[in-house]
Steps between C-alpha positions, in 0.01 A plus 500: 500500500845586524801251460670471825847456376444801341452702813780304699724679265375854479507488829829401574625721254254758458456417189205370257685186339361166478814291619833560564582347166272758329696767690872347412378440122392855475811644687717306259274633155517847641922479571522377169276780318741739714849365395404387155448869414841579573586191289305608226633837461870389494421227263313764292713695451725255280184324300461200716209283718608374818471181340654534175832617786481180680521333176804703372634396911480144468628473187794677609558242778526230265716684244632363257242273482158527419160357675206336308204715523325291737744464715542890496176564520423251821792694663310866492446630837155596340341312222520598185143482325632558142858369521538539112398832507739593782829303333359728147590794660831420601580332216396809277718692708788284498547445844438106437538202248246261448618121307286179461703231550585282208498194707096575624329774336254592752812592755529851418802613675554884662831668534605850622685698260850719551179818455346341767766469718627826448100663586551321834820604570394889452238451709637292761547788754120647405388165610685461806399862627144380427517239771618695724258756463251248517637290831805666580364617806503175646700379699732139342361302758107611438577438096634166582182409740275636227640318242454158708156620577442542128626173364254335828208673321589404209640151489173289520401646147844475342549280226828244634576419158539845395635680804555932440789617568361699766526153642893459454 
């Protein structure tokens, strides 16, 4: 027996989806597979994860102050599965400073270096072409709608304590 939602939606868009929201979810995994590429090969090219950026970019919008690493870490547009791994890295690279605090010593806190600052600086202008390889050709007003569109989606599984900065 076949589901009848199932063929509501082929039909109407000649396609073989079994909801809309199967066909949005799998538009939205396949425009990310598509523009991540061009995100990985720019961030390849100077030794960095997309993630292990972001990090180095919110640091930098706090500078000169640091973040505690939970904080940091609940701020990732992605999560971080091995956020000690991922601050390693950095830190053995000298783009970052980690420091427990004297005053708790399970706050570790997370500071961008003048290295770091500097690796984002040279690559500020690789970064910006990126995006607009990636969504230049749309117009402002279709970012902006997509962007509210995205944060709808999204909002219901948010965490309110810990909003991303996507969220801003």
């Amino acid at each position: 027996m076949t589901n009848p939602a199932t063929q509501t939606v082929a039909a109407a868009g000649d396609r073989s989806f079994d909801s809309v929201e199967q066909e949005v979810f799998l538009n939205l995994w396949r425009t990310y597979d598509r523009l991540k590429a061009l995100e990985d090969d720019l961030f390849g090219r100077v030794g960095l994860s997309a993630q292990q950026y972001n990090t180095l970019r919110l640091l930098r919008s706090i500078y000169p102050d640091g973040m505690p690493t939970l904080m940091l870490g609940s701020r990732l547009i992605s999560r971080a599965p091995d956020m000690t791994r991922l601050l390693d890295r950095l830190e053995q690279r000298g783009l970052l400073v980690r420091e427990r605090k004297s005053e708790n010593r399970r706050v570790v806190e997370v500071q961008i270096t003048e290295n770091g600052l500097k690796l984002l600086d040279e690559i500020y202008e690789a970064v910006q072409e990126c995006h607009r390889q990636q969504l230049g050709h749309l117009s402002k007003k279709a970012l902006r709608e997509l962007s509210d569109l995205l944060r709808q989606a999204r909002q219901p599984h948010e965490d309110s304590m810990n909003p991303s900065v996507a969220d801003s």
